[in-house]
TIDOLUM-672239 format. One record per residue (C-alpha): x, y, z. Coordinates in steps of 0.05 Angstrom, whole numbers, padded with zeros to 5 digits. Example, Ala and Ser with C-alpha at 12.3 -4.5 7.8 and 13.67 -1.06 7.14 Angstrom:
<atoms>
@px:00246; py:-00090; pz:00156
@px:00273; py:-00021; pz:00143
</atoms>
This chain:
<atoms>
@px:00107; py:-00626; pz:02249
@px:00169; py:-00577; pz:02224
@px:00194; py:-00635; pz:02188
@px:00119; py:-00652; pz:02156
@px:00121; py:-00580; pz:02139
@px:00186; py:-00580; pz:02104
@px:00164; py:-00638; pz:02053
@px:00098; py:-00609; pz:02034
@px:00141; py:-00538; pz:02031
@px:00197; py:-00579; pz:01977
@px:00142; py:-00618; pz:01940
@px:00106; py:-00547; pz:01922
@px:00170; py:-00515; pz:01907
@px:00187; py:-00585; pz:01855
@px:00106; py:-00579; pz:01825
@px:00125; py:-00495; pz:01821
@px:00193; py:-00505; pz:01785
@px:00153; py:-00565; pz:01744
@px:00102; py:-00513; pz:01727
@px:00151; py:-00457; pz:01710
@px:00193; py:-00507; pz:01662
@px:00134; py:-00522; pz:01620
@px:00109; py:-00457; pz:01615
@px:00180; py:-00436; pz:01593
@px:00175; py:-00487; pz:01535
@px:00097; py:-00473; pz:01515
@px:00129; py:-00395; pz:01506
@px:00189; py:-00424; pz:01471
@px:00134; py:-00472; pz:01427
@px:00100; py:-00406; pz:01418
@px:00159; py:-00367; pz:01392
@px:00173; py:-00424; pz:01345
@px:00100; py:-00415; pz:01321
@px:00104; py:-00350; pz:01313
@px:00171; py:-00351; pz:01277
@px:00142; py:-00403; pz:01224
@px:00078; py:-00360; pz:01221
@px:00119; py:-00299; pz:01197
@px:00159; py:-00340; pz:01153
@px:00096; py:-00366; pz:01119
@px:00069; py:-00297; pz:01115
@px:00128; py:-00271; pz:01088
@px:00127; py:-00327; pz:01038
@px:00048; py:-00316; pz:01021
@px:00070; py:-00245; pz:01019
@px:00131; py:-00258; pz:00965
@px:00084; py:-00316; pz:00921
@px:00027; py:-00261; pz:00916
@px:00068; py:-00200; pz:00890
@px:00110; py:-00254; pz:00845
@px:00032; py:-00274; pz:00813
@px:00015; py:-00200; pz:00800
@px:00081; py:-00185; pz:00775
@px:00055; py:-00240; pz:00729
@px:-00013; py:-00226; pz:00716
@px:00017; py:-00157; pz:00690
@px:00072; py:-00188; pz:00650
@px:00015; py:-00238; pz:00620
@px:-00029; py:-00185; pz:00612
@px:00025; py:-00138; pz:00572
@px:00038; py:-00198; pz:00531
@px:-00034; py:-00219; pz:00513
@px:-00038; py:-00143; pz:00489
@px:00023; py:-00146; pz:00447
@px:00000; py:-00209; pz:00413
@px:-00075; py:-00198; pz:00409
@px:-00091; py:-00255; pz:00442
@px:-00158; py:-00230; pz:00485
@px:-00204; py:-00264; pz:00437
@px:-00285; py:-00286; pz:00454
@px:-00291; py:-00363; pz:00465
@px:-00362; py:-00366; pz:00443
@px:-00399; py:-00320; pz:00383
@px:-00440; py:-00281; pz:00437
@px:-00477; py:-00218; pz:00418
@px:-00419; py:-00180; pz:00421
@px:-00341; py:-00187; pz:00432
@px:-00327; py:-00195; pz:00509
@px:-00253; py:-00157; pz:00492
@px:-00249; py:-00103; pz:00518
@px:-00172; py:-00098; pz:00504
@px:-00149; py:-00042; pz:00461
@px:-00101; py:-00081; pz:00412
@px:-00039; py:-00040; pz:00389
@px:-00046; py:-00065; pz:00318
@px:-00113; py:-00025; pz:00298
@px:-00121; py:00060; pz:00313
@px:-00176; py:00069; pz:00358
@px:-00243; py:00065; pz:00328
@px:-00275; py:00139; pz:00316
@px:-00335; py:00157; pz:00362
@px:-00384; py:00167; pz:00300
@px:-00432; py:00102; pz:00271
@px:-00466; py:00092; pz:00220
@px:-00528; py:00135; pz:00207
@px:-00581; py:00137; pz:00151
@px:-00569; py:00181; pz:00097
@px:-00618; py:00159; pz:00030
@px:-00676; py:00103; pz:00035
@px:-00683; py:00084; pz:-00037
@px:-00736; py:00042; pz:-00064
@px:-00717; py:-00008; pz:-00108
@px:-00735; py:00019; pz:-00185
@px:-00749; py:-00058; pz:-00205
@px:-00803; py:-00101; pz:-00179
@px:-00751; py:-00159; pz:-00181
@px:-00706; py:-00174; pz:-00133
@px:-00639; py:-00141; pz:-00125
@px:-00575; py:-00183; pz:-00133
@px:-00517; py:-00130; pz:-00131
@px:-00503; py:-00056; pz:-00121
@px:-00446; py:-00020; pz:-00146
@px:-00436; py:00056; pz:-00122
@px:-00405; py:00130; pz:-00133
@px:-00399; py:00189; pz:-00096
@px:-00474; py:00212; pz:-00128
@px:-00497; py:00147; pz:-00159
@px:-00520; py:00081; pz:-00138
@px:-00519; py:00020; pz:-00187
@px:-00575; py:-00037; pz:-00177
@px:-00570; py:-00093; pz:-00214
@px:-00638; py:-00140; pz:-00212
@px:-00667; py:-00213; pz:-00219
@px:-00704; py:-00187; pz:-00279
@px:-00628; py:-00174; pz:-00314
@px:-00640; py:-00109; pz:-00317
@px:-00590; py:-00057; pz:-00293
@px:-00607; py:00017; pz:-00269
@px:-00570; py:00074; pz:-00243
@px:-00593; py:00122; pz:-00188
@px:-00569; py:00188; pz:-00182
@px:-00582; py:00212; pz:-00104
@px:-00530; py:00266; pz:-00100
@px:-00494; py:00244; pz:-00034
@px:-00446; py:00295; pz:-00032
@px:-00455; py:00373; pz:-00019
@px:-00426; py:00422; pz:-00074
@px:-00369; py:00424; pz:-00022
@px:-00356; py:00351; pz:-00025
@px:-00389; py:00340; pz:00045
@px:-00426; py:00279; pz:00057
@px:-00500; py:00304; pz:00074
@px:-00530; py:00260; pz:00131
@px:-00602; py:00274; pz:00114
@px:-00644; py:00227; pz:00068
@px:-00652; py:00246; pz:-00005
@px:-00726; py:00258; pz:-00030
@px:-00721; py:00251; pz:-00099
@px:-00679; py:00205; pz:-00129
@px:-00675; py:00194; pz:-00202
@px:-00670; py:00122; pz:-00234
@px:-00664; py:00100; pz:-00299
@px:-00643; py:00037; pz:-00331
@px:-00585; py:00033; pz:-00369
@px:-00581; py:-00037; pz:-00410
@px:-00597; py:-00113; pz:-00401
@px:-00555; py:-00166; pz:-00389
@px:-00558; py:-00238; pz:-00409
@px:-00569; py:-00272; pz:-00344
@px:-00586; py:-00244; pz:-00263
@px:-00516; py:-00213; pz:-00241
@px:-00481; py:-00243; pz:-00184
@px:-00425; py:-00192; pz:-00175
@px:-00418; py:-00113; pz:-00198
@px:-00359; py:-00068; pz:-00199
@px:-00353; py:00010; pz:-00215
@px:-00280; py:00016; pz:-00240
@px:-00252; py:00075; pz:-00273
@px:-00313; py:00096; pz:-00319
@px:-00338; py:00031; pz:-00327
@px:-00393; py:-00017; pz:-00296
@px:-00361; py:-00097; pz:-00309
@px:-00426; py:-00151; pz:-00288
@px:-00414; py:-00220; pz:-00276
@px:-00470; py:-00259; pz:-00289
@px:-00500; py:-00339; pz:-00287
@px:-00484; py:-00359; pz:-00342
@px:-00405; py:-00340; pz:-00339
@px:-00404; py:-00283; pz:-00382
@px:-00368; py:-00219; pz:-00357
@px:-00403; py:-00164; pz:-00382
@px:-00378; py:-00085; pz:-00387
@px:-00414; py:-00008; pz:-00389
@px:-00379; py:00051; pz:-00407
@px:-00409; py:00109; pz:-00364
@px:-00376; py:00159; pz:-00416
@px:-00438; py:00159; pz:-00460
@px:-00442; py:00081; pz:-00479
@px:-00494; py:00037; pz:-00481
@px:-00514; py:-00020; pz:-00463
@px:-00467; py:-00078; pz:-00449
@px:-00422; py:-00119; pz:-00488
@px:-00382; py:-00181; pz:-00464
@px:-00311; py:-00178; pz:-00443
@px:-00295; py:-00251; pz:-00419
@px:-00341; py:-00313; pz:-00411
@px:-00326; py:-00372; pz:-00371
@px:-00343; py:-00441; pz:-00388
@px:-00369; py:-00451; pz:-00313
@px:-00412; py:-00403; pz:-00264
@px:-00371; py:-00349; pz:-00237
@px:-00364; py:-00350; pz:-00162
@px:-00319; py:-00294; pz:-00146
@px:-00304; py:-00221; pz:-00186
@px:-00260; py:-00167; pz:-00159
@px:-00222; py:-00113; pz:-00184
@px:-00145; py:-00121; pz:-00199
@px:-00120; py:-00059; pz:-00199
@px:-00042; py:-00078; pz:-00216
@px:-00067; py:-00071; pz:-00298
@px:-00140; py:-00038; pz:-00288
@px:-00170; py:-00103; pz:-00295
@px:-00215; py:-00145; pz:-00267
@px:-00203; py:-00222; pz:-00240
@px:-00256; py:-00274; pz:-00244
@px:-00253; py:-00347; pz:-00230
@px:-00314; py:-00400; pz:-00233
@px:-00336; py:-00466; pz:-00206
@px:-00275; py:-00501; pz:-00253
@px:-00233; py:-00473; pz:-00221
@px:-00213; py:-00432; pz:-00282
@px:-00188; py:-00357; pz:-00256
@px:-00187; py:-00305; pz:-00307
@px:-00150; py:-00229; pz:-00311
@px:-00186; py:-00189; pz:-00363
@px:-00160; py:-00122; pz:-00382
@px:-00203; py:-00064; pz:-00380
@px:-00167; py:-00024; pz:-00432
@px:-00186; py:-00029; pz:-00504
@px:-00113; py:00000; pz:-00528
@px:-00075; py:-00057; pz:-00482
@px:-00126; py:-00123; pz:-00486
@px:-00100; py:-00177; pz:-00448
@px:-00115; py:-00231; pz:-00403
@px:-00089; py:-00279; pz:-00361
@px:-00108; py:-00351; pz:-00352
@px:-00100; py:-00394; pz:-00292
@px:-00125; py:-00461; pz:-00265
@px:-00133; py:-00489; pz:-00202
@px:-00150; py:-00556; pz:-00175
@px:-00221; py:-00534; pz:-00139
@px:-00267; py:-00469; pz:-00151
@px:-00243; py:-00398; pz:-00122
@px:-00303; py:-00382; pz:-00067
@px:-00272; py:-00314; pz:-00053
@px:-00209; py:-00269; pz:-00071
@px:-00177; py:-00202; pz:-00055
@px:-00111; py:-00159; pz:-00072
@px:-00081; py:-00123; pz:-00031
@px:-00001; py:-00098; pz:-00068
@px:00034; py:-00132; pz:-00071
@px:-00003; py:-00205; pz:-00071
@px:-00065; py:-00239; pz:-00101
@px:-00112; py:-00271; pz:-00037
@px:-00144; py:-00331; pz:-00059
@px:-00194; py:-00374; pz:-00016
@px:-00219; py:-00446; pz:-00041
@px:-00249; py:-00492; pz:-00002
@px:-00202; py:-00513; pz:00058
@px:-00159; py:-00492; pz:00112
@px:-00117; py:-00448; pz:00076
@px:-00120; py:-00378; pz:00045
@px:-00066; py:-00377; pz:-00021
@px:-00028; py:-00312; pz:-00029
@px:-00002; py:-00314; pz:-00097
@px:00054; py:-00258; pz:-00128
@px:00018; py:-00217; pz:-00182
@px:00018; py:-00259; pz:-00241
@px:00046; py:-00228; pz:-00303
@px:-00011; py:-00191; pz:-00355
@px:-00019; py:-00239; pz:-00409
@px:00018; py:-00293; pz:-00368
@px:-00008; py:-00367; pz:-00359
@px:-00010; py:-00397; pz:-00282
@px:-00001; py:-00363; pz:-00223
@px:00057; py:-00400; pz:-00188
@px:00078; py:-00426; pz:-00116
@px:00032; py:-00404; pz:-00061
@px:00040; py:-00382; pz:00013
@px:-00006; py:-00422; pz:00046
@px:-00038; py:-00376; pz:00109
@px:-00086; py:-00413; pz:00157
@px:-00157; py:-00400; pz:00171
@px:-00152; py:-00428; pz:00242
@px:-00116; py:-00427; pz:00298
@px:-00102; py:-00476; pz:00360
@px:-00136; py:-00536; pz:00363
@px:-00186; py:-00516; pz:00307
@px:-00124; py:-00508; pz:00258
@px:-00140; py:-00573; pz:00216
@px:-00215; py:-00551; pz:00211
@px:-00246; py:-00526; pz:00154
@px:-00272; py:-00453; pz:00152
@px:-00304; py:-00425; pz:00097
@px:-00289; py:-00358; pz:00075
@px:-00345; py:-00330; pz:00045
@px:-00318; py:-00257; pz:00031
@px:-00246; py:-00220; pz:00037
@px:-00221; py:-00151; pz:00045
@px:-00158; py:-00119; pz:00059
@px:-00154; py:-00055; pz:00108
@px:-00149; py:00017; pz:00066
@px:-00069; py:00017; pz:00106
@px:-00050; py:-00046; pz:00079
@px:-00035; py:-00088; pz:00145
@px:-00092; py:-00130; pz:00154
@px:-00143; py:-00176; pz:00115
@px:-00206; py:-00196; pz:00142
@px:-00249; py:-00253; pz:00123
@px:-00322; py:-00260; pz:00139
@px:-00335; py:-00339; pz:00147
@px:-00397; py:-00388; pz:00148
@px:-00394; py:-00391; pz:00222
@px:-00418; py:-00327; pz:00234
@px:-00350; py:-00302; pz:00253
@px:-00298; py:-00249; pz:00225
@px:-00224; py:-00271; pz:00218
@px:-00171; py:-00220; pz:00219
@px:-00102; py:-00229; pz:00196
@px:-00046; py:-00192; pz:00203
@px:-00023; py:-00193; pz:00127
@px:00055; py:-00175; pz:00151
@px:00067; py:-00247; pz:00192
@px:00110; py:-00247; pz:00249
@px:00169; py:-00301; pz:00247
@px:00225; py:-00319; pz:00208
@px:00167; py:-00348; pz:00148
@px:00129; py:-00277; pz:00161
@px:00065; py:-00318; pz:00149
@px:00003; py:-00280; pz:00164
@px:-00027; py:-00292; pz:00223
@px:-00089; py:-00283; pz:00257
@px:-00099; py:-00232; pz:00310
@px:-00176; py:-00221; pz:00317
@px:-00237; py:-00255; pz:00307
@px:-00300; py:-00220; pz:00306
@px:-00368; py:-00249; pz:00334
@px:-00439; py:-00235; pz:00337
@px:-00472; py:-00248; pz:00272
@px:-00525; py:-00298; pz:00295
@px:-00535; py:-00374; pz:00248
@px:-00496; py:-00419; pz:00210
@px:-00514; py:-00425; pz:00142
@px:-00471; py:-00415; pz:00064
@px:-00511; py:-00340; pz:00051
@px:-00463; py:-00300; pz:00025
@px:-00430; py:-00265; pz:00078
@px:-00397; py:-00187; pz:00064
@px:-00351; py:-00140; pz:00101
@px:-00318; py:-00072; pz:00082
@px:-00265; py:-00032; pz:00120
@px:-00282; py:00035; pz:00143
@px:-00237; py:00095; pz:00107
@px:-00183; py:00100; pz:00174
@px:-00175; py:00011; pz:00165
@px:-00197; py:00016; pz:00248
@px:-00277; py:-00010; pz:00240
@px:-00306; py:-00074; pz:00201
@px:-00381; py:-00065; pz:00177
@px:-00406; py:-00135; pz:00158
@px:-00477; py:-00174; pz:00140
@px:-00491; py:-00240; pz:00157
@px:-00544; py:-00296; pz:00148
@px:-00595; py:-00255; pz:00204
@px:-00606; py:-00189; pz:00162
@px:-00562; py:-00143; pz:00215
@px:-00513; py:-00090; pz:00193
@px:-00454; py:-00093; pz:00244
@px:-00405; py:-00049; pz:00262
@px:-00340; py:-00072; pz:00293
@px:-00280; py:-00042; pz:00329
@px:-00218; py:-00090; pz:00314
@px:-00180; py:-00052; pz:00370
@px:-00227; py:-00081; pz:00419
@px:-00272; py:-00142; pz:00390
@px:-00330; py:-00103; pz:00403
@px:-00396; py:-00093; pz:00363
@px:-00403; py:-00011; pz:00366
@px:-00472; py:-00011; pz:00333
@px:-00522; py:-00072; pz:00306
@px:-00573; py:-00042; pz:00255
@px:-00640; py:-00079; pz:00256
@px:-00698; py:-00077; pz:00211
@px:-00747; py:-00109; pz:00259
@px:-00797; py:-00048; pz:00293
@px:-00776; py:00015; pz:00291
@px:-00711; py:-00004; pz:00266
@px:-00674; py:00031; pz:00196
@px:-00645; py:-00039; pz:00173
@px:-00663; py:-00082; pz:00119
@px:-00729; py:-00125; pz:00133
@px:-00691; py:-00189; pz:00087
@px:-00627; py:-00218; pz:00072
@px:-00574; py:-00164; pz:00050
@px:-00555; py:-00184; pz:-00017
@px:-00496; py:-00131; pz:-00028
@px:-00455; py:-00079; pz:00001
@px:-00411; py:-00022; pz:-00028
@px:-00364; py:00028; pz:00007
@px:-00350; py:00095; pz:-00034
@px:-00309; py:00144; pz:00007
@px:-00343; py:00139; pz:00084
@px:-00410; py:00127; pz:00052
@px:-00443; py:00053; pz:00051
@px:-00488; py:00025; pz:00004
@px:-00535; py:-00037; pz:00019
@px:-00579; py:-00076; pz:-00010
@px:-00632; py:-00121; pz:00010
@px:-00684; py:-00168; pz:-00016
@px:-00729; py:-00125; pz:00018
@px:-00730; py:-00081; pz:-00044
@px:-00691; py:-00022; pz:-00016
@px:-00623; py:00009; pz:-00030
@px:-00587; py:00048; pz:00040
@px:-00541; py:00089; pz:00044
@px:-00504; py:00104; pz:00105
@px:-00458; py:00158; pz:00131
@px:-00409; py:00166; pz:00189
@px:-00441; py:00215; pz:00240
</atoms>
């Protein structure tokens, strides 16, 4: 029996020692576990601050380049990024200052403006001026609407303008038929013809290098006329398709014809022929960089450092007119959406006075105002219920100091003011 007892006593102890050794190695299996737990913790730990040290390197980058651009042409920008290259936008918008009826029955096809007058020119090729007083004896702007304008008409032309300009003293008209028509505001009358082209005129401007004026038609013909009648001169230039829009900003001439390419040109010489080699600046970026955008309308910022095009698509192109690189060809750093359609109606913009807010029309009869710091629309002017918009297609649109001039084919000349 003692010995029966011993053997059952030495098997237990061999199952307990059996038992002990595996529960030794589950607790070393653990501790291995455990070790490559931390060490994968430790690793998740290292690969997650790594990606936010990252996302705030990306993040500083996308800033310094601009590169927080909308992917589609929502109602407004979805950046929200303040860019470095644009001065905050101010906290004022636009507000209506003068509601002016239109003193023709016909429709109205340009506006031209001063600090007290407006300048309509009509469908009827007539011409008036309106004197609204917009400034205070101080030389305040005055944000309330004018009662009592005064129109009067102040010559014919001989066909319906397309494009007017107030510089210096004068008035210059460009109109169907290709003649380029001038009004001296110190006591002249009527109009008599500067230039004519052989072609309709598509683009005017004002070329401020000689106080002239540049023109360029369907041809492709481009004109610089001299405004002074001591110094007459003019320069003559062809290109191989039609200008559809132009702009100068010193020291170059902007050129746009259809393409995917703007043409900066060095000043040609008064009285010169040609306008020589061209820096060709893209209108697209990306993937989209061989595709054609039409730029209906150009303007360079009141500083100098930007141009801004306002395009068929119903979106705003910003450049920045310095470059970056070793070719310092402009590039573009913002693009502007929410103008709603697709469509060839002439498309506008204008700068505000501090170059940090784009006001702009488009095919759908809305006055926008944009913040290039941030993509965003600030304020959308309507027409439709109780809106102060234009009820119709604006046809034209002036800056003169902070003050804006519109006008629409719904027979009524605005005038807005920063408030």
């Amino acid at each position: 029996m003692d010995l029966l007892n011993s053997m059952q006593d030495q098997g237990l102890n061999e199952q307990l020692e059996s038992a002990r050794a595996e529960l030794v190695a589950v607790k070393d299996q653990n501790s291995l576990l455990k070790n490559k737990i931390h060490i994968l913790n430790s690793t998740v730990s290292t690969i997650t601050a790594e990606k936010t040290a990252l996302q705030a390197e990306v993040t500083v980058l996308r800033e310094m380049l601009d590169l927080d651009q909308p992917t589609s042409s929502s109602a407004t920008s979805t950046s929200t990024l303040l860019s470095p290259l644009f001065p905050p936008p101010p906290t004022t918008t636009l507000a209506l200052s003068n509601n002016i009826p239109s003193p023709s029955k016909s429709n109205i096809t340009a506006v031209a403006s001063t600090p007290t007058c407006t300048y309509t020119a009509h469908s009827d090729r007539t011409v008036y001026s309106i004197t609204h007083g917009l400034y205070d004896s101080e030389g305040g702007l005055l944000p309330t609407r004018s009662t009592s304008p005064a129109a009067s008409q102040i010559g014919n032309v001989s066909a319906p303008v397309i494009a007017m300009e107030v510089i210096g003293s004068k008035i210059v008209v460009a109109c169907l038929d290709g003649k380029v028509l001038l009004h001296n505001l110190d006591g002249g009358e009527g109009f008599e013809e500067l230039t004519k082209h052989p072609n309709r005129i598509t683009t005017m401007i004002s070329y401020p290098p000689s106080s002239s004026v540049l023109t360029a038609d369907t041809s492709g013909i481009l004109k610089i006329t001299s405004l002074s009648s001591s110094n007459p001169s003019q320069t003559t230039a062809r290109l191989e398709t039609n200008v559809v829009s132009a702009c100068f900003s010193s020291p170059y001439l902007y050129l746009y014809a259809d393409g995917v390419h703007v043409h900066r040109y060095s000043p040609p010489s008064p009285g010169g022929q040609g306008l020589g080699p061209a820096l060709l600046i893209p209108v697209n970026r990306g993937e989209d960089l061989h595709k054609s955008t039409r730029i209906l309308h150009m303007e360079a910022s009141e500083d100098g450092r930007h141009l801004a095009g306002q395009t068929d698509k119903g979106k705003i192109i910003i450049w920045n007119i310095e470059g970056r690189g070793e070719t310092n060809v402009p590039d573009i750093v913002r693009e502007l959406y929410g103008h709603q359609g697709d469509d060839f109606f002439l498309g506008l913009l204008l700068w505000d006075s501090d170059s940090s807010r784009i006001i702009s029309n488009s095919f759908d009869n809305y006055l926008y105002l944009y913040s290039c710091s941030t993509g965003e629309a600030l304020q959308i002017i309507k027409g439709e219920g109780d809106g102060e918009g234009h009820r119709g297609k604006i046809r034209d649109m002036k800056r003169c100091g902070d003050a804006i001039t519109t006008a629409g084919w719904d027979g009524w000349v605005k005038i807005w003011v920063f408030v």
